[in-house]
Every structure is written in C-alpha cells, then in structure tokens.
N, C-alpha and C positions, 0 to 999 in steps of 0.2 A: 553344551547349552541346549536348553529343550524351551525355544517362546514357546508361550501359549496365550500372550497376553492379546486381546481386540483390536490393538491396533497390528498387530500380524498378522489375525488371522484377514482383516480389512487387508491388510496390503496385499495378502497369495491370493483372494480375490483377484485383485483388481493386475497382480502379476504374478502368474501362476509359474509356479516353482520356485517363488523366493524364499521358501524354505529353506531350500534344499542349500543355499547359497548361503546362510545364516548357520544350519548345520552341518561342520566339517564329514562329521560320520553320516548322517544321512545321505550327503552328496555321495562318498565313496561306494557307500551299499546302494545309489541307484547308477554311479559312473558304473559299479562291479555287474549290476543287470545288465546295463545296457551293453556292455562288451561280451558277456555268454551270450547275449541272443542275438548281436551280429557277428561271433565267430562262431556258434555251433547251428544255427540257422540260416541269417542272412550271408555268409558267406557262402557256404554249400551252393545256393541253387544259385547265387551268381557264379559260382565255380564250374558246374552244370552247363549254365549257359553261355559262359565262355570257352570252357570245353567243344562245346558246339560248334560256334563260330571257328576255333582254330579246326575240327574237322573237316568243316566247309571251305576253307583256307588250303588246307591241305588235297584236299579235293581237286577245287577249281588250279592248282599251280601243279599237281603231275599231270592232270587231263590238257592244259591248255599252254603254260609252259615247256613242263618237264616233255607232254606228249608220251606218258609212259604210266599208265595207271592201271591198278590191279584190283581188282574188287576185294581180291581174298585178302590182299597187305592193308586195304581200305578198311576193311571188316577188325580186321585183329587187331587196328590201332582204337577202331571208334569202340570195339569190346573193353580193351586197356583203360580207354579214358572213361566208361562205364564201373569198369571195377575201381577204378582209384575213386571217383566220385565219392559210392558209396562205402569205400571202406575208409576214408578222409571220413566224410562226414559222419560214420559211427565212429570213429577212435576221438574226433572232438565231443560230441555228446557224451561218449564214457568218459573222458578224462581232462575236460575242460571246466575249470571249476571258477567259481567268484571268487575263492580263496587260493588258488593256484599259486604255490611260487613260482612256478614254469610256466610261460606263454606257451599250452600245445598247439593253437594258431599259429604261432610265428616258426612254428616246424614243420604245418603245413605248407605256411607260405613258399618256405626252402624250397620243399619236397614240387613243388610247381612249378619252378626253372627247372628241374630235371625233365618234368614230362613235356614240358613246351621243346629242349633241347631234342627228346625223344620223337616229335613231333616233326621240327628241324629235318631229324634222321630221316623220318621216314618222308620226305618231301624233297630227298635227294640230296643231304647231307651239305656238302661243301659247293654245291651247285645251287642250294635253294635260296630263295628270297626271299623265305619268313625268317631270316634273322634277325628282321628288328624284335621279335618276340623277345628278346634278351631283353632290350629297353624296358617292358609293360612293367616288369616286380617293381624295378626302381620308381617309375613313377607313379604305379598306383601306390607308394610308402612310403610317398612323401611328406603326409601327414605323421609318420612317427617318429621322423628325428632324421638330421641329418646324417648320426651315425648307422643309423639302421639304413639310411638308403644306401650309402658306400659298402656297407656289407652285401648288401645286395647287388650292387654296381659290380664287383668283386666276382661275387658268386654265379653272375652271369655269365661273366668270362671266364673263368674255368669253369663252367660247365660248359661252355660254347667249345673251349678248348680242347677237352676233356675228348669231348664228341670228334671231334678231329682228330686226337688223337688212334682214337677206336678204327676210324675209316684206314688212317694211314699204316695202322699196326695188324688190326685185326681184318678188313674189308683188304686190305694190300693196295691200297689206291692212294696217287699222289694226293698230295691237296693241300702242301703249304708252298706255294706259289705266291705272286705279288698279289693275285685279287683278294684271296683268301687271308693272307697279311693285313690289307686293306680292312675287309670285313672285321676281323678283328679289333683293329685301331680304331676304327667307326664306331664299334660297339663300345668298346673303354672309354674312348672318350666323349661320348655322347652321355653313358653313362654319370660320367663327373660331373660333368655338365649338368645333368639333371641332380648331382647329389649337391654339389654345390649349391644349384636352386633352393635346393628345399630348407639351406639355412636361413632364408628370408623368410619360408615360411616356420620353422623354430623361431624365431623371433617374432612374429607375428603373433605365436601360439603363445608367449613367456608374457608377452604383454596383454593377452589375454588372459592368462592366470593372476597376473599381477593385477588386471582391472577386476578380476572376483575377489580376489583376495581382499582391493581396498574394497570392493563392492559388498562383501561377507562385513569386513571390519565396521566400517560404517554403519550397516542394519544394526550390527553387533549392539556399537555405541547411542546409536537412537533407540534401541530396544530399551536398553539400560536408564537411560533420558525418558523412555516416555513412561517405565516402571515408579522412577525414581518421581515425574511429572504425578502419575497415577495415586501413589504416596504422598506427597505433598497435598494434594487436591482432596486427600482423603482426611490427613488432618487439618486442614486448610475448614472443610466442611464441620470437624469435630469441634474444632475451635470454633467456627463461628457459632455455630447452636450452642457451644457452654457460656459463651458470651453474650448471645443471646438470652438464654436464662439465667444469668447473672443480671444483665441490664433490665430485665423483666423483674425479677425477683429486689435488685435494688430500688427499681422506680416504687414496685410494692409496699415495700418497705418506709420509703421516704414518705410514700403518700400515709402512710396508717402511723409514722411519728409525727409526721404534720398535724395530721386529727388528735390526737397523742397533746399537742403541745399547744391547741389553740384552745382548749377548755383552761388548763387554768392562767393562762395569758390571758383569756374574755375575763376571768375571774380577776386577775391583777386592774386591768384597764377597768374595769366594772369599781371594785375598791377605791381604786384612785379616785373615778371621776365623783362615790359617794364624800368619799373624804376631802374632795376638794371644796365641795357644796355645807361644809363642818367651817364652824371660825378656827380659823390658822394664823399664824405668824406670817408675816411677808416671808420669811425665810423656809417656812416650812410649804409655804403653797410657792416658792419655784423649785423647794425640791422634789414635790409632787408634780410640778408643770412637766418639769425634766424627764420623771419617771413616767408618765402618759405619753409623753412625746417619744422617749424610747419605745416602750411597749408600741405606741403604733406603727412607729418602722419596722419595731419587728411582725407587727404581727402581716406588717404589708407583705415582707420579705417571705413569711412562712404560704403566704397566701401566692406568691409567686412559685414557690419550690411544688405548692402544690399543685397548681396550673400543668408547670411543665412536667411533674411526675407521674400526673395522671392524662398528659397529651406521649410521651415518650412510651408509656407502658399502654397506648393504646384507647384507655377505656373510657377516652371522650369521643362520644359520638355527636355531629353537628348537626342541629334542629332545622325544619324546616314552616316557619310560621310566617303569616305576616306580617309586617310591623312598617310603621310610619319610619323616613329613613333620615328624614330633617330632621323632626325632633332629637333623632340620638345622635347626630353630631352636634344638635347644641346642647345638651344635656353633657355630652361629655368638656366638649369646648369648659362650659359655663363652670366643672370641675376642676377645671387647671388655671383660671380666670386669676386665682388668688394665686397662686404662685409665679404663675410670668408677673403681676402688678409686682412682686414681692422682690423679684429679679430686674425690674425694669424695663420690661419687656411689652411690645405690643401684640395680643392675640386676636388674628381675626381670620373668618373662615369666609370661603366662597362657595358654593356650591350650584354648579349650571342648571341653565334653564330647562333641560333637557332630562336632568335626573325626575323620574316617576318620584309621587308621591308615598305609591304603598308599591313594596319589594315583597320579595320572598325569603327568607333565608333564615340565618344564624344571629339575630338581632345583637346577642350579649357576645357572642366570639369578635363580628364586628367592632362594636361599639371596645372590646377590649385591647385588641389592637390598634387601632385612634388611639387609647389612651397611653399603650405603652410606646407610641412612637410621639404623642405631644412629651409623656416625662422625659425621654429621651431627647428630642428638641432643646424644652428648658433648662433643664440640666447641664450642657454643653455649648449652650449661649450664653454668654458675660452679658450684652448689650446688644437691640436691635428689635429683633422681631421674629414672629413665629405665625406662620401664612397656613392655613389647611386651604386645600383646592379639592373638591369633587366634582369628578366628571364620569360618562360613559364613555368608556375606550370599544365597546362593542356591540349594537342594539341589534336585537334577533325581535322574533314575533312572538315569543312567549318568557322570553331570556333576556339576560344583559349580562354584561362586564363593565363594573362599578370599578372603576380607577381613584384612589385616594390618594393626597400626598400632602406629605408638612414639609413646609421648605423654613427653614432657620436662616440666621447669619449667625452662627458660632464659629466653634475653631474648625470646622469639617476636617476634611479624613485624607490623608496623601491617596493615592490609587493602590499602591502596592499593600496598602495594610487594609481594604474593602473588603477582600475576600476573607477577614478573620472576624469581622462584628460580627457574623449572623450565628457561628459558634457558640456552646456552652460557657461562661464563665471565661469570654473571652472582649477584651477592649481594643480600641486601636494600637495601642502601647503602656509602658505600663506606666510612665509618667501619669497617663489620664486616669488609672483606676486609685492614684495616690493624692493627684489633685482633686478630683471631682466624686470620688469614691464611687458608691454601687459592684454589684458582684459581675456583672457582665452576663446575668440571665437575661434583660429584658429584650433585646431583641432575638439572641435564640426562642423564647416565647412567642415574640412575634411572628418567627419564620416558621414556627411548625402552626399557631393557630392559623395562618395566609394559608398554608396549605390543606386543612379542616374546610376551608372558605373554599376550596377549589381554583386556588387563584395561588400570584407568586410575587417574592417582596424582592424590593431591588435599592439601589441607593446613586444619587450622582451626588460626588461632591467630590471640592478638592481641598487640601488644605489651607485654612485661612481665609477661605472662602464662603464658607457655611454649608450647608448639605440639604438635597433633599431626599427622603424618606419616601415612597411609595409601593403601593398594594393593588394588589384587583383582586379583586373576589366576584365570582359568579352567583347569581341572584337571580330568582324568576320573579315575572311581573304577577302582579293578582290584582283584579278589583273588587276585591272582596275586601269589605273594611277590615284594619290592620287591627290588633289586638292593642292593649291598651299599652303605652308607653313603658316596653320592658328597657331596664336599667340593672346597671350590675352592680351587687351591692356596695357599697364604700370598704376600700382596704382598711 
C-alpha cells in the first residue's frame, strides 16, 4: 500500500512517521536502518566506553583490593580491549547488513562475556569482585526476548565457569570452595531472575506491536474511507453540475414553450371573445363562455409556469423603483373582490399607520405575491373571511422591513404537513389537490419571488382552524415621488 492521498499527507504533518505505520515495508527498510546504525555504529563506541569503565574497574580493585597491581598486566589488558574494540567494530561494518540472515551483532554481543570473563581474570580470577560483570549481557538484552536473555543468563555461567576451570587446571590453583560455589549460584540465579523479568517486558513489547498493528489497520481503513469519501464527493460534485444543467436547461425550455404557447392561446381567447360579440344561439355562446373560461385558466396556468421558470433558471432580476405602496394592495385586493363575493367570503385589508407612503423596491414582484397568497386564501376557504394585515416588522433610517399577512378561516394545515406547501407542485395532501384542484405551484412562486424581495415567507396555521400566510420584504424609503401606479398585468 503506497497513500498518497491529502489527507495522509495532512496527517505525517501533524504526526510525523505515520507513514511508516501505514507501510508494512517502509517500516521494515527504516526498522532495517535503524538496527545497522545502532549495531555497527552506536554500539561500538558504547562498547569503547564501557571497555573503559571495566579498565578503570579493574584498575581501582588490584590497586586497592587485590593490593597487587602491575602496570605491564594493566597495559596488555587495556591493549586487548583496544584491539577487540576495533576489530569488533570493523568485522560489523563489513558484515553487518539490512538484509542479514545472521545477527553479526548478537556474535558480538557473545564474544563480550568472554572479554569481561577475561577481564574477571585478570582482576584476580576466583578472588575478584567484578563478578557481577556476568549479570550486565543479560540485562542490557532484555529488550530482545526473554529467550535471548536466558541464553545469555546461560552463557554467563559458563563462561564464568569456564574461567575457573582454567585457574584450577591450568594456573594449579584451588578455587572451587564454598565461596566460589556461592559466586556461582549468585550469578545463575540472579541471572533467571533477570531472564524471567524480561518476559514482562516481551509482553509489554507484543502489545505494543499489537497496538501498531491495530494502529497501521485502522490508518489502513480510514485511508480507504477517506479515498472512497474523496470519490464519492467527486461524483457527488459531477452530479450536482449535470443537474444543475439539466434544471437550467429545463427551466429554459419551459420558459421558451410557454412563449411557444401563449401566441396562439392570445389567438384562441382573441377569436372567442370576437365571436362572442357575433349573434349566437344561447347554446352556442356558453359553449364559447366555457371555451374562454378554459383558455383563461389556462392561459393563468402558463403565465404561472412562466414566472417560476424564469425565477428557478435565474433570469429575474428584482427592480428597484418607487412606487406608492397603498394603492397596490388595493389594486390587488380590489382583483380578488369578485371571487371571495362569489365564495361568500369577506375581504378586507388593514394596513398600519406607520407603513410610508412612497417605498422602494420591486413594486410588480410585491404586489404579485399578495396575490398569489389572497388566491391561495380563497381557494381553501368554504366560508368566513379573508384579513390582509401590513405592518413594519423593521424601521431603519433609510430601509424598512414590510411584514404582509393574509389570515383566512379555511380548512388550514396540520403542522407535520407545513413544511411540504412551499415545494414545487406540492399540497398539504392529496385529498386537497382532488377536492380543491390547482397544481401546487402557487406558493413555491411565492417562496422564491419573497426571496427576489430579500425577505422570507412562513405560514401559522393548524388544521381546521384556518391559516395565516405571511412575507417581509425589504424596501427603501424614498421621497421622491413614486412613479405612477404600476400593476401587473391580468392573467
């Protein structure tokens, strides 16, 4: 496995060498470095300078112990432990490799209880007091295993032994005695002792390989998660821009069949209304009534798909003029006048003392919202009433926030089904789009002109209780006389 993805390279930032942890083989070729430059470098000159120290050792215990010290046996040990230094440390530089089946370190390390035993010797053999020197291989090897330290625990003792042997065969000197027995048993089992230890540290070390292990696995599978995330995110983006120019290119469309369909619709409704003003039959003028009456719903309907086709695809832009702001809530009011009389309905508006006379803004966006929330009103009221309220919800020194609202007494809206009116081609349910028809565009219209206004539409109602409808739209004041009463044209 080779990441290369940003979010790794972000992570070895921020924790440097999580590579390595992620790549099994990387780890190994830099575990493989790091043991050539501490066995054929850093060990040497700690080997040097422990060499040293046991000179010094030796030294101070036949001067001050033994009381029996020779410059020239002083001399040809500290020469010995010179030459083994540097011939150690050139036989691991030549043959100490990253790819090594053989540890030639750990034949070093042997080869180091011999000269420490040597050492021993020359400090007065079976008399001297650096015997714990057997101990030091075992516990500086603690870190390698608890078999490696028993081998070594092992090899102490016969070499300590060994050495005894030599005085009592070859020097002709007693020296297996109770003390000397003693030393022995000290050394063995002091040794276990220490080998024993270090399987606590083996287990220590296993659960440390075991926490990289899950530590590698887990990068692993987040690498994989944040590639798989990366992917995702990438057709995620593809999709949304070919959707995007789908829903751009549909609304184009819609809008340019709509223009497409209102020439000879004007032409139908134009015919009809000459033909009506023609002596007719009673039967023949309501089936011309019928046929006008359609054509105007349709041509309302077309004039609504074109609203919302040309606000979804962008290319309404909201005016900013002045205009008188009473008149166009009675100008609209006074257009729904006949249909609430016609439903049984009462229509009346209020508007506070407080609203300015001359505003700023989108006069016709305005005044078109009003009216798609009064049809919406009548529409969905049986009996009762239909309330318009303007007020300022927010008066600044050059600005306002115009708050609209119709309040009804129709069938209003459960709460759980609020959040679907403001949707495309969508109603409270579908009983009401069977009972009451309409396509369920007018208030999606609503909600994206409110938002052309700089403002936002909302709704309180509960079922059976009737509903109110409300807007704000942001508006600058002007005193500059308003232009003359613009009006939107009749659907």
């Amino acid at each position: 496995m080779h990441p290369t993805s940003r979010w790794v390279e972000q992570l070895e930032r921020d924790i440097p060498g999580v590579r390595s942890l992620m790549d099994p083989e990387a780890a190994a070729v830099q575990r493989a470095q790091r043991s050539y430059r501490f066995n054929a470098f850093q060990v040497p000159l700690l080997r040097c300078l422990g060499l040293s120290l046991v000179a010094f050792l030796v030294y101070v215990h036949n001067c001050y112990i033994l009381e029996n010290f020779s410059w020239q046996s002083f001399g040809t040990l500290v020469l010995f432990f010179g030459i083994y230094c540097g011939v150690s440390w050139l036989f691991l530089v030549l043959t100490y490799s990253r790819t090594s089946r053989y540890d030639t370190g750990a034949w070093v390390y042997a080869t180091d209880v011999i000269v420490w035993t040597i050492a021993i010797y020359a400090a007065g053999g079976e008399q001297s007091w650096l015997f714990f020197f057997m101990l030091m291989r075992v516990t500086d090897q603690a870190y390698s295993g608890y078999k490696v330290a028993l081998f070594y625990a092992h090899l102490s003792v016969a070499s300590y032994t060994l050495m005894l042997l030599y005085i009592h065969y070859v020097d002709q000197r007693p020296v297996f005695d109770a003390a000397t027995l003693s030393k022995i048993l000290c050394i063995y089992v002091g040794n276990l002792y220490l080998s024993f230890a270090t399987r606590a540290v083996g287990i220590l070390r296993r659960s440390t390989r075991s926490a990289v292990r899950l530590a590698r696995e887990c990068i692993t599978h987040l690498e994989e998660q944040a590639q798989q995330l990366h992917e995702h995110a990438t057709q995620l983006t593809i999709a949304k821009r070919d959707a995007e120019e789908a829903n751009h290119s549909k609304s184009v469309f819609l809008t340019n069949m709509s223009h497409e369909l209102l020439t000879p619709l004007n032409g139908i409704m134009g015919m009809t209304a000459l033909t009506l003003e023609t002596p007719l039959t009673a039967q023949q003028q309501t089936y011309l009534a019928t046929v006008q009456m359609s054509a105007t719903t349709l041509l309302q309907l077309i004039h609504t798909l074109l609203d919302f086709a040309s606000l979804d695809a962008g290319q309404r832009v909201p005016a900013s003029e002045p205009f008188s702001l009473r008149p166009q809530v009675a100008i609209e009011l006074e257009r729904h006048r006949a249909a609430a009389h016609a439903n049984g309905l009462t229509l009346s508006c209020t508007v506070a003392p407080d609203v300015p006379e001359c505003v700023v803004g989108d006069a016709a966006c305005l005044q078109q919202v009003l009216a798609l929330l009064l049809d919406n009103a009548i529409k969905f009221t049986p009996r009762g009433s239909v309330t318009t309220t303007v007020t300022v919800g927010q008066d600044e020194a050059k600005a306002l926030l115009l708050r609209v609202a119709v309040r009804d007494t129709g069938i209003g809206i459960a709460p759980e089904q609020q959040h679907l009116i403001f949707g495309p081609f969508k109603q409270g349910d579908g009983s009401t789009t069977r009972r009451y028809g309409g396509t369920g565009l007018g208030l999606a219209l609503a909600a994206k002109l409110v938002e052309l206004l700089g403002g936002t539409l909302g709704v309180e109602s509960q079922a059976g209780q009737g509903s109110t409808f409300y807007f704000t739209a942001r508006l600058g004041r002007s005193d500059a006389a308003p232009l003359g009463a613009t009006t939107r044209p009749p659907a």
